[in-house]
C-alpha positions in Angstrom: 198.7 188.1 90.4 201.9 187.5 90.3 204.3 184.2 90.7 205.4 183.6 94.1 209.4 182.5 94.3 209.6 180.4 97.3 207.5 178.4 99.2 206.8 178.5 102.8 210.2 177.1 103.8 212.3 179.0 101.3 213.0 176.6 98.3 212.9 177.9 95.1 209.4 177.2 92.8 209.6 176.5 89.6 206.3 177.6 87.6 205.4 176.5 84.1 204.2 179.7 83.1 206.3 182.5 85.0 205.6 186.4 85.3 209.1 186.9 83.0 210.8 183.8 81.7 214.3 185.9 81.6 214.2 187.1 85.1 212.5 183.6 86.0 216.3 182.1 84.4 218.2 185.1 86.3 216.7 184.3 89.4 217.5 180.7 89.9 221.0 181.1 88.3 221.4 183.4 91.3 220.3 180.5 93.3 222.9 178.0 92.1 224.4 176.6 91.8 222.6 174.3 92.6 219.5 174.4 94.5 216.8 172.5 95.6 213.8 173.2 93.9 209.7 172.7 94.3 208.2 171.9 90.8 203.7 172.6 89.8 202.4 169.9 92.2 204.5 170.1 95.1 207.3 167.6 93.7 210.7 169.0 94.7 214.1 168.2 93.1 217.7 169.3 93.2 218.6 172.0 90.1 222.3 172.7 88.6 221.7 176.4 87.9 225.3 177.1 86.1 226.9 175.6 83.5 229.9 174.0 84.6 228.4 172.1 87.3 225.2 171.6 84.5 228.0 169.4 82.6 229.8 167.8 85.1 226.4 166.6 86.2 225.2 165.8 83.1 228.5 163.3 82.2 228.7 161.9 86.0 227.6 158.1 85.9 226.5 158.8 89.5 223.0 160.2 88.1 221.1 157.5 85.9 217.7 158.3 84.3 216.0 155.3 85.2 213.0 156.1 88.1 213.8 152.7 89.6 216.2 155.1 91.2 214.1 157.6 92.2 213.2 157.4 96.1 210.2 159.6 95.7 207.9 157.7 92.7 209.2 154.3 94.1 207.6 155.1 97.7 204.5 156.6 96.6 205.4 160.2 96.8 205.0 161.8 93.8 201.0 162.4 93.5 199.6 159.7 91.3 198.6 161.6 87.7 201.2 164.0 88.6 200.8 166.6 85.2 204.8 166.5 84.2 205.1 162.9 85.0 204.3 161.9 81.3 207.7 163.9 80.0 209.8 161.6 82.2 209.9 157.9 80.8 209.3 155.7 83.4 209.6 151.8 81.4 213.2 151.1 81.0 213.1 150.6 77.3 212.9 154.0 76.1 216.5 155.2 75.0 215.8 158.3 77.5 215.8 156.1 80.2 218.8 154.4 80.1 222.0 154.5 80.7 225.7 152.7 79.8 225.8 149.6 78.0 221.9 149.5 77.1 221.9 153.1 76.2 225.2 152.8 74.1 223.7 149.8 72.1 220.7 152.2 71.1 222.3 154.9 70.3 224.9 153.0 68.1 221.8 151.0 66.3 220.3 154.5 65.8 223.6 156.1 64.7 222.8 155.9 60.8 219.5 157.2 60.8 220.6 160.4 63.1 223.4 161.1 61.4 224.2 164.5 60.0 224.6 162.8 56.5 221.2 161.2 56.8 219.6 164.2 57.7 221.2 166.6 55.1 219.5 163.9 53.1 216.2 166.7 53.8 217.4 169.6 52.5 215.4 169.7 49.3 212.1 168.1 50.8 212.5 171.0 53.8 213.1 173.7 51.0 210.2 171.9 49.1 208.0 172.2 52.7 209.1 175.6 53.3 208.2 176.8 49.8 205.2 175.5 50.2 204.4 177.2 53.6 205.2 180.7 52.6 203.2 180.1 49.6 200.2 179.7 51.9 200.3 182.4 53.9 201.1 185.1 50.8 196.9 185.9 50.7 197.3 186.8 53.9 200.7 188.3 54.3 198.9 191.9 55.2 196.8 190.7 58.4 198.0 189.6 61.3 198.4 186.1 61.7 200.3 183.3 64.3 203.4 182.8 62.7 203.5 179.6 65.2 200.5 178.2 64.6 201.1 179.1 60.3 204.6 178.3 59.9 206.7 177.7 62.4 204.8 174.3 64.2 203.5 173.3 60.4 207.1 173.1 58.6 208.9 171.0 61.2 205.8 168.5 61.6 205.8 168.5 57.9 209.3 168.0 58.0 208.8 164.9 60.6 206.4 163.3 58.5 208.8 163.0 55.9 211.5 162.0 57.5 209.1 159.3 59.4 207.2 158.7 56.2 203.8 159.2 57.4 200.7 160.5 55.9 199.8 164.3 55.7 196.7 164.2 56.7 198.0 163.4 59.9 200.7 166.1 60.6 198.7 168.5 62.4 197.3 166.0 64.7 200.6 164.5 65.7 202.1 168.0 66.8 199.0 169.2 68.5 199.2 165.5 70.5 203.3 166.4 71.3 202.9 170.1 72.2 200.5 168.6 75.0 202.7 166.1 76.5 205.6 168.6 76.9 202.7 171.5 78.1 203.1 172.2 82.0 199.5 173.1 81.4 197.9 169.8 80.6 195.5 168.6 82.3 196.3 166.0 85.5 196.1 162.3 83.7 195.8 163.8 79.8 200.0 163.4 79.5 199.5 159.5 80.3 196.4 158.7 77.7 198.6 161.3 74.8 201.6 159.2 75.6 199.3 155.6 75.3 198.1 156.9 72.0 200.8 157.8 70.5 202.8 154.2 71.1 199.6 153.2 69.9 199.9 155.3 67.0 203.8 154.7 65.9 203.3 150.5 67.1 200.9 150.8 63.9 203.2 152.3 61.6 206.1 150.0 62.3 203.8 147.1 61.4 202.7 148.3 58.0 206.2 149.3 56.8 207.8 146.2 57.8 205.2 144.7 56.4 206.2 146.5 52.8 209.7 147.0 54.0 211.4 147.3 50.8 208.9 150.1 49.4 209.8 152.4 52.1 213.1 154.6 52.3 212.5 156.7 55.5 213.8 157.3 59.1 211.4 154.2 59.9 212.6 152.0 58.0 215.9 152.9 58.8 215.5 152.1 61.9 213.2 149.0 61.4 216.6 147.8 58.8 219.2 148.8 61.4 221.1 146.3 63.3 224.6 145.9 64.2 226.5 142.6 64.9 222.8 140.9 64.1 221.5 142.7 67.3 218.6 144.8 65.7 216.1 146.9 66.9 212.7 145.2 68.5 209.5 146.8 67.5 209.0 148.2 71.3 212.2 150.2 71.0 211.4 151.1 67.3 208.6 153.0 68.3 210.2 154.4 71.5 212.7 155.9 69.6 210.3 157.3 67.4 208.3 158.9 70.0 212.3 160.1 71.4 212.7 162.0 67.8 209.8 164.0 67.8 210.0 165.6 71.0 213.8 166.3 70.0 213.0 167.4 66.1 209.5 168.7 66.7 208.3 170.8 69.3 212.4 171.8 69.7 212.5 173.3 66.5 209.2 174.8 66.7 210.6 176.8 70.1 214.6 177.5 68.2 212.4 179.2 65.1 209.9 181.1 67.1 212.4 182.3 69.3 215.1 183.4 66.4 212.6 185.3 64.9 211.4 187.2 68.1 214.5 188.0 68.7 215.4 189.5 65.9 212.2 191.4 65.4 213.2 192.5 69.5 217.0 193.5 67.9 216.6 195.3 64.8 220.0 196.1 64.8 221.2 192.3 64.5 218.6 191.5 61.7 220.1 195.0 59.9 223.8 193.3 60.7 222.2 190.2 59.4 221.4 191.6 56.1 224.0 193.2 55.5 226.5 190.0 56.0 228.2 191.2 59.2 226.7 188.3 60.7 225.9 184.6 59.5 222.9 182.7 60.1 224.6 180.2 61.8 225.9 182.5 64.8 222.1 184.0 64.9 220.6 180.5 65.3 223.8 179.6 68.2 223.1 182.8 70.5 220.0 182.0 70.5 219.7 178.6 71.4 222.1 180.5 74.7 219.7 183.4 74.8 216.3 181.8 74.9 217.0 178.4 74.7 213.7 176.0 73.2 213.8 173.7 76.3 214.7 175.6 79.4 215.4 172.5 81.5 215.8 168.8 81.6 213.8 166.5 84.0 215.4 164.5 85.7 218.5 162.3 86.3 218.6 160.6 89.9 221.4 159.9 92.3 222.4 156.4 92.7 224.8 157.5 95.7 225.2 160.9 97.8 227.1 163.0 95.9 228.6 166.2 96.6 228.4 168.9 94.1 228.7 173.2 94.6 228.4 172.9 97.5 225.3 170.8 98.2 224.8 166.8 98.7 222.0 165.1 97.0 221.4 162.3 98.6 220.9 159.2 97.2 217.6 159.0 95.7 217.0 162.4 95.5 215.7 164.0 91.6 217.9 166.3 89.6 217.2 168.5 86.8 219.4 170.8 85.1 217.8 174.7 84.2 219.4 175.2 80.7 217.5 178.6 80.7 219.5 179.8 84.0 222.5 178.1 82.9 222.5 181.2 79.8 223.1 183.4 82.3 226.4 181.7 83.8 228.1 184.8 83.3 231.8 182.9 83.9 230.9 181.1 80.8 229.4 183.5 78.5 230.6 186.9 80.0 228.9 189.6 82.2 226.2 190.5 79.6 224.1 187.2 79.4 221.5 189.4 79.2 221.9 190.6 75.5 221.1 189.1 72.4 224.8 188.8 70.9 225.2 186.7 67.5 229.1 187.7 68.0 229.8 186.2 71.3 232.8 184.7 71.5 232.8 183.3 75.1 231.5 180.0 76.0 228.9 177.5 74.1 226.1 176.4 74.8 224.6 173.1 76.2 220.6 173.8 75.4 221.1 170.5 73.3 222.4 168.6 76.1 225.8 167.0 77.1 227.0 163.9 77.6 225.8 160.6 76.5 222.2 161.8 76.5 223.2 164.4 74.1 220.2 165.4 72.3 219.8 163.2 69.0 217.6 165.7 67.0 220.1 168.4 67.1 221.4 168.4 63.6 217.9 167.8 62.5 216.7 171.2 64.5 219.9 172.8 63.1 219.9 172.0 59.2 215.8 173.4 59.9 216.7 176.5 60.9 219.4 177.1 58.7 217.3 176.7 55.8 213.5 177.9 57.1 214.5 181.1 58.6 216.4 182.5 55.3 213.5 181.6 53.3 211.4 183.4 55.4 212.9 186.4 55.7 213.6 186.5 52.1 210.3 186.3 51.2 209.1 188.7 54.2 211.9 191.0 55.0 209.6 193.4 56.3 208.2 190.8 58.8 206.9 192.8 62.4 205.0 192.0 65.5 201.6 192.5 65.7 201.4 193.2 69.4 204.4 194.7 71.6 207.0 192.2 72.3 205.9 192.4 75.9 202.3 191.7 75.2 203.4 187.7 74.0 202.1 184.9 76.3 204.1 181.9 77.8 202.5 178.8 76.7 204.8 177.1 79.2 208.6 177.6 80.1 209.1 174.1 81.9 210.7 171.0 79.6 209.7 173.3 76.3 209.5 177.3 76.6 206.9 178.1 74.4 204.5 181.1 73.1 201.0 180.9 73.0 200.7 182.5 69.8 203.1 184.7 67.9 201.1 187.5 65.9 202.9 189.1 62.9 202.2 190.8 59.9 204.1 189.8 57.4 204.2 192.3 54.7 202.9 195.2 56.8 
């Protein structure tokens, strides 16, 4: 059956698993831009739909992320164990929940540790993890297999346990416990207990490293060591921000490789340009955080006065979230083909990273990832295909993450 659009009244629905996430994107960017919107559950929010009005919203100090602003959870109307409510912090310690000075100081004490420099500081341990991967899957590089599952959700936990300096045993656990939480699909109440047991979980490993502080030289006790003008870090918003970073440099990069790859594999003639040098990498990796972006929206900022924006006034109150995935198809940004898969676009950039204060942290992480797994990959399996028709691929969920079930390949067919 398919997806209905509207609800009885006309708004817009948003679904976490819809018939055709493109057409899902091209049918709300026709609805911008912006528009209010009914999310799974009933809640309803304002969208920005385009991308210049996605920005301006994005960097306006009107919208804050803290719920204490949000009319709709502070009178009782959001229905308690609301499914997406555990993707939307709602303690105002978590560096996703504030805003100006507080956020500023967090982002500044976290600076050094999600730096580009720090990060590059992974290049050999990723090409270490990567190696090791496609090692793994050569016995089985003539059956079909979930690339996902197999590569592309192992390496970047792998690569998050390294940078976090945690034990390998406990990789695959950790990522199974995040794709959850950011699922559309989980269970009502299950996002609340993941989200317990993983503060749980990181409290724990803040303890024993500064405990043993000076053995450890990893993004935890970075961030256990950082401190600026003697104001350092508490444990609480230690392991808040560690929770923060993987969501960004997890299940993010999971989505950006899955996605490069499929399309490729869906634009042969692109992977033949790639090849062949007519086309870099980096330009692949760009259009396609614009053409399928790994998180197709951002819930929610909330309006701390009525404010008048394209055309519409969201009241005071009132939710906003901003559709990354129909933003792509702002075609006076990117042109009036948003439709293709173009690594040589030259019009407009991007925002599937975010703008504005709350720019997404993990980015050079996800980026220096993809630039160095998805070479390695298809130099080791150039002949890499689908198992199944590209149009035979499940949607795991297309709300905060858009995500495949599964992604069967062979890999040396």
């Amino acid at each position: 059956m398919s997806c209905p659009h509207q609800a009885a009244d006309g708004v817009p629905l948003i679904h976490a698993v819809p018939d055709d996430v493109q057409a899902d994107r091209e049918r709300l960017y026709r609805a911008g831009p912006v528009t209010r919107v009914e999310l799974p559950g009933g809640v309803r929010a304002w969208a920005t739909t385009h991308h210049e009005v996605s920005k301006a919203t994005l960097n306006d100090p009107r919208f804050r992320k803290s719920v204490d602003h949000w009319a709709d959870y502070q009178e009782g109307r959001v229905p308690e164990g609301w499914p997406l409510l555990g993707t939307i912090p709602t303690d105002n310690t978590n560096m996703l929940a504030l805003d100006g000075a507080a956020h500023r100081r967090l982002r500044q004490l976290t600076a050094g540790p999600f730096s580009a420099r720090r990060v590059e500081r992974l290049r050999p341990r990723i090409e270490r993890i990567t190696r090791l991967a496609l090692d793994a899957l050569e016995p089985r590089a003539s059956e079909t297999l979930d690339l996902k599952s197999e590569f592309t959700f192992r390496v970047p936990m792998a690569v998050i346990g390294e940078l976090y300096g945690v034990s390998e045993a406990e990789y695959e656990n950790l990522g199974e416990m995040y794709a959850k939480l950011f699922s559309g699909t989980t269970e009502e109440g299950e996002h609340l207990r993941i989200y317990g047991t993983l503060f749980q979980y990181f409290g724990e490993l803040v303890a024993r490293k500064r405990a043993t502080l000076d053995e450890h030289d990893d993004f935890t006790a970075d961030l256990i060591r950082a401190s600026e003008d003697g104001d350092g870090l508490d444990d609480t918003e230690i392991v808040l921000t560690l929770l923060t970073v993987v969501a960004a440099g997890h299940e993010t990069t999971v989505n950006l490789l899955t996605n490069v790859v499929r399309a490729l594999l869906a634009h042969p003639e692109q992977l033949e340009r790639l090849r062949g040098g007519e086309v870099t990498w980096e330009a692949v990796v760009e259009e396609t955080l614009r053409y399928d972006p790994p998180n197709n929206l951002m819930m929610f900022r909330f309006a701390t006065e009525d404010v008048e924006i394209g055309g519409r006034t969201i009241q005071k109150g009132e939710a906003l979230l901003t559709h990354y995935g129909a933003a792509s198809r702002d075609r006076a940004e990117f042109g009036e083909d948003p439709e293709v898969f173009d690594p040589d676009r030259e019009k407009g950039r991007h925002i599937s990273f975010g703008y504005g204060p709350h720019i997404c942290p993990g980015a050079p992480l996800s980026r220096l990832e993809a630039g160095i797994i998805l070479p390695m990959l298809f130099e080791r399996f150039p002949d890499l295909g689908l198992a199944v028709p590209d149009e035979e691929l499940e949607v795991a969920s297309a709300l905060s993450v858009n995500s495949l079930k599964a992604f069967p390949v062979v890999l040396r067919p």
